[in-house]
C-alpha positions as a Markdown table, in Angstrom:
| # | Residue | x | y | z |
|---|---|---|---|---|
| 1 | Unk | 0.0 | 0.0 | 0.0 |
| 2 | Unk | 1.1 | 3.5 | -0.6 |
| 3 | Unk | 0.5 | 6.4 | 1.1 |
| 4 | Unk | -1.2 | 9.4 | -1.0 |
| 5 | Unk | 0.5 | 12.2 | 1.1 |
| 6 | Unk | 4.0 | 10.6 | 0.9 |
| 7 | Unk | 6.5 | 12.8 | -1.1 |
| 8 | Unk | 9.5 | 11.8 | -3.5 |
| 9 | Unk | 12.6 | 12.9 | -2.1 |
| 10 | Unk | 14.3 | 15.8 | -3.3 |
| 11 | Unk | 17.3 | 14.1 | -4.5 |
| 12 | Unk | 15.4 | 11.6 | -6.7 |
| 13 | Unk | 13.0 | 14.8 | -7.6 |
| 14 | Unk | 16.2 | 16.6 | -8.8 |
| 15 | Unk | 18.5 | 13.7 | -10.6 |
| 16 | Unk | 14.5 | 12.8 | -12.5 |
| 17 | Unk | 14.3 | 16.8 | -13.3 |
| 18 | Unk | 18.3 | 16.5 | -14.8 |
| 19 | Unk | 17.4 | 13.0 | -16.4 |
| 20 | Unk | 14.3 | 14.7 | -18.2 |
| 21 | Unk | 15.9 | 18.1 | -18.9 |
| 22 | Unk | 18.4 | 16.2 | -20.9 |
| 23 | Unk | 16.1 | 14.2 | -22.8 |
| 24 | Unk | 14.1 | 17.2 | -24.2 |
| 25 | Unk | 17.5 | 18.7 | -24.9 |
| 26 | Unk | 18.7 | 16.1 | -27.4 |
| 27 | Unk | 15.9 | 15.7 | -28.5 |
| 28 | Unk | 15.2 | 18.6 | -29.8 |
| 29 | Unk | 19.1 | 19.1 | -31.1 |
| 30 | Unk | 18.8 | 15.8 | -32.5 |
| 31 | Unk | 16.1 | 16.9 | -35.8 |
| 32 | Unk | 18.2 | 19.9 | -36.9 |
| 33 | Unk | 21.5 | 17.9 | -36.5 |
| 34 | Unk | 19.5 | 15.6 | -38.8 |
| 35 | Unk | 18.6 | 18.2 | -41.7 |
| 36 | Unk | 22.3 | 19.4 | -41.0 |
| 37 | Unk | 23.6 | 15.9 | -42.4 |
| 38 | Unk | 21.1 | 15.8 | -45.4 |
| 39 | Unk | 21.9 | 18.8 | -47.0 |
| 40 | Unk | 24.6 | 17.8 | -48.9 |
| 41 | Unk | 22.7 | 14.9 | -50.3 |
| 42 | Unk | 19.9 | 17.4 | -51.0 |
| 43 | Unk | 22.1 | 19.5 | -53.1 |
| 44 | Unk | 23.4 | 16.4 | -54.5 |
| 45 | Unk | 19.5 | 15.6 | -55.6 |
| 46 | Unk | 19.3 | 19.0 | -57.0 |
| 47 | Unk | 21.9 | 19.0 | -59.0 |
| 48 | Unk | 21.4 | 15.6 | -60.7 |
| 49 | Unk | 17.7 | 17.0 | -61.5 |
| 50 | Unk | 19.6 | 19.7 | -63.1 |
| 51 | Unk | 21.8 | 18.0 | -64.8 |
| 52 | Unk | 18.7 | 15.5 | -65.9 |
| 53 | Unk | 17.1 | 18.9 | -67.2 |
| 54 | Unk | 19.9 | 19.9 | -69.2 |
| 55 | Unk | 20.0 | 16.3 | -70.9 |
| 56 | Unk | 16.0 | 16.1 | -71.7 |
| 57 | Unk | 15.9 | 20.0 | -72.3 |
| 58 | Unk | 12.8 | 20.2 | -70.5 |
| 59 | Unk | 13.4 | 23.9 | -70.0 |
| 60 | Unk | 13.3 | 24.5 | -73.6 |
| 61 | Unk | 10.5 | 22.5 | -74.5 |
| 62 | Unk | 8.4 | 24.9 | -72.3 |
| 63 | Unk | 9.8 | 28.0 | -73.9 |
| 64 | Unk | 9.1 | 26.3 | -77.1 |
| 65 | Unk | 5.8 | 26.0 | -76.2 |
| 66 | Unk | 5.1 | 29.6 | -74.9 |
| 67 | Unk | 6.2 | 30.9 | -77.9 |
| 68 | Unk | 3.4 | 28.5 | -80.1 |
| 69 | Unk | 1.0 | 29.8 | -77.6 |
| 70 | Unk | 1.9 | 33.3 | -78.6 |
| 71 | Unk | 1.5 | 32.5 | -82.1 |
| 72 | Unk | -1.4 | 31.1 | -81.8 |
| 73 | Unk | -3.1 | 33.9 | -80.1 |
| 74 | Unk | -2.1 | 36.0 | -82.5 |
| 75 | Unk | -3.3 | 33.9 | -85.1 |
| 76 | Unk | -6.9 | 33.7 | -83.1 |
| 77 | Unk | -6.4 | 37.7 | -83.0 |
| 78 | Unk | -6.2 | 37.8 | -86.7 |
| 79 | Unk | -9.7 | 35.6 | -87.2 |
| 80 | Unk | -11.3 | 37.4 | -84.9 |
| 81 | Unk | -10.5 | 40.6 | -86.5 |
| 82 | Unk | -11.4 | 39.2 | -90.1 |
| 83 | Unk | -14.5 | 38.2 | -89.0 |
| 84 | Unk | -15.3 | 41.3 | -87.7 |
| 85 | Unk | -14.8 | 43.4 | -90.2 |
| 86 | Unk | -16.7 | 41.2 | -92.2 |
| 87 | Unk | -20.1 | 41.6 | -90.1 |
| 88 | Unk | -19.3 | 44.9 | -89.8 |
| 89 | Unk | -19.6 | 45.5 | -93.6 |
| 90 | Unk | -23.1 | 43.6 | -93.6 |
| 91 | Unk | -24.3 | 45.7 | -90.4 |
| 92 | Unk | -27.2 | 47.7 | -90.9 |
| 93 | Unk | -26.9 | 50.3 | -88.1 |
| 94 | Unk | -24.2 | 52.2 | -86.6 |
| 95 | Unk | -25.2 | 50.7 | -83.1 |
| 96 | Unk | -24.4 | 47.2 | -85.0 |
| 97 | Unk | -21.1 | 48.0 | -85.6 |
| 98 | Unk | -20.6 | 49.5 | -82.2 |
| 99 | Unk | -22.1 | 46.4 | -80.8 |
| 100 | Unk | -19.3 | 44.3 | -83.4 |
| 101 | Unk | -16.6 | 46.1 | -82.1 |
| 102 | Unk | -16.9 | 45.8 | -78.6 |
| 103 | Unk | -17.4 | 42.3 | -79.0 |
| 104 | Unk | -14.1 | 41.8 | -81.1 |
| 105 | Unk | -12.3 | 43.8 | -78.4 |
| 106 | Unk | -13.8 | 41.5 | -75.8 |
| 107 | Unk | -12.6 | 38.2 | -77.5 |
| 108 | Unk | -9.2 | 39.7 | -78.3 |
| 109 | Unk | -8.8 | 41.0 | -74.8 |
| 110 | Unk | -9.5 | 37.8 | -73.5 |
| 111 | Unk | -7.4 | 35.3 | -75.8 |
| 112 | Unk | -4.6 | 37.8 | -75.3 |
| 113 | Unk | -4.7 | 37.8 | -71.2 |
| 114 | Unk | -5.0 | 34.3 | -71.7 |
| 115 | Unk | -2.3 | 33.6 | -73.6 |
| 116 | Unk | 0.0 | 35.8 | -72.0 |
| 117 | Unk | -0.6 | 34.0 | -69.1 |
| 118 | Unk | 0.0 | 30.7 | -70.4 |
| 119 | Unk | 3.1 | 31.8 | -71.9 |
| 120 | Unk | 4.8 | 33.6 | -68.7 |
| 121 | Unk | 4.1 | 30.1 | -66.9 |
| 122 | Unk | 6.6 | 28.6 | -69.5 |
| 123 | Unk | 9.1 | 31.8 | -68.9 |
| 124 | Unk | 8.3 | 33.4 | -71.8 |
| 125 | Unk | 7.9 | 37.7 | -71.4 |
| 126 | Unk | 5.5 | 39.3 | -73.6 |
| 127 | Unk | 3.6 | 42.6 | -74.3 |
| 128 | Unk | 0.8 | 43.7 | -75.6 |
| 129 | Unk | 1.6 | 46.0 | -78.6 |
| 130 | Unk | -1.7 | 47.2 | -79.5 |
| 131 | Unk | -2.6 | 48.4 | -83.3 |
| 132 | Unk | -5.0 | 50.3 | -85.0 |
| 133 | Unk | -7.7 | 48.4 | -86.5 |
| 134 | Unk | -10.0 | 50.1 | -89.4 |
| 135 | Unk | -13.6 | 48.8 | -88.8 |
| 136 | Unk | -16.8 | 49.9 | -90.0 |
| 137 | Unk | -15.8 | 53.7 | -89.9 |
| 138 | Unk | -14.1 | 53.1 | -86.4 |
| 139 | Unk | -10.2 | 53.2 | -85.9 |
| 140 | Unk | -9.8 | 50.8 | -82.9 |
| 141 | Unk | -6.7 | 49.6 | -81.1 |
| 142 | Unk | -6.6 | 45.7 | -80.9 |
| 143 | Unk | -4.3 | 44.0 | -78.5 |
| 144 | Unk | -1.9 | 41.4 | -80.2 |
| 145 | Unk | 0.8 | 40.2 | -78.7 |
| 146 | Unk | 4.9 | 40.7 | -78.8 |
| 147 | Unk | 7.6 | 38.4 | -77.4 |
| 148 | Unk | 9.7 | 40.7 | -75.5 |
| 149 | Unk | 12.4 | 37.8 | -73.9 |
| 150 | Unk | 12.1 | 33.7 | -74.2 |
């Protein structure tokens, strides 16, 4: 049987307090002396990704692909354009063609954010260069776009 009001003697209560002072010590010393000793084979790892890059290009490949993405926005731009400035001819009204422009510049707005998007994701810098557009009457400026760095 033990007694409840019985107390641990101070010596055991200290060398216990030592024992467990120590423990949390190492181990919280013992996770960053862990990452400490992987570095190096971290580094290691990153540099034979880079070195796989270099081999498979992979880099290039998405430049490459930013750069068809630009062309075909501008391409799309072109269409749309065409298009409209075909239904503009056949427009009856001048708020027809109004109507007809702001759509064009709607669509070529948005394939143009979009694109540009898409092609800084794969590191390529663009602009927005915009041009004057002749359309029913109307000189409008139409956004295409303009590789600035790959």
């Amino acid at each position: 049987m033990q007694d409840k009001g019985k107390e641990v003697p101070p010596m055991k209560r200290r060398i216990s307090l030592v024992f467990l002072s120590m423990l949390l010590l190492f181990a919280a010393l013992l996770p960053a002396q862990a990452c400490a000793a992987a570095e190096p084979s971290a580094v290691a790892q990153i540099e034979t990704l880079r070195l796989q890059n270099s081999r498979f290009d992979v880099c290039n490949a998405f430049r490459q692909y930013g750069l068809k993405t630009v062309e075909a926005a501008n391409a799309r731009i072109e269409t749309i354009i065409a298009q409209s400035c075909r239904m503009a001819e056949r427009a009856e009204c001048d708020a027809e063609v109004r109507a007809i422009i702001l759509s064009m510049l709607t669509r070529t707005h948005a394939v143009s954010y979009t694109a540009r998007a898409a092609a800084a994701v794969c590191g390529v810098k663009t602009v927005c260069e915009y041009v004057a557009v002749e359309i029913g009457g109307y000189t409008v400026m139409v956004d295409p776009i303009r590789v600035v760095s790959v």
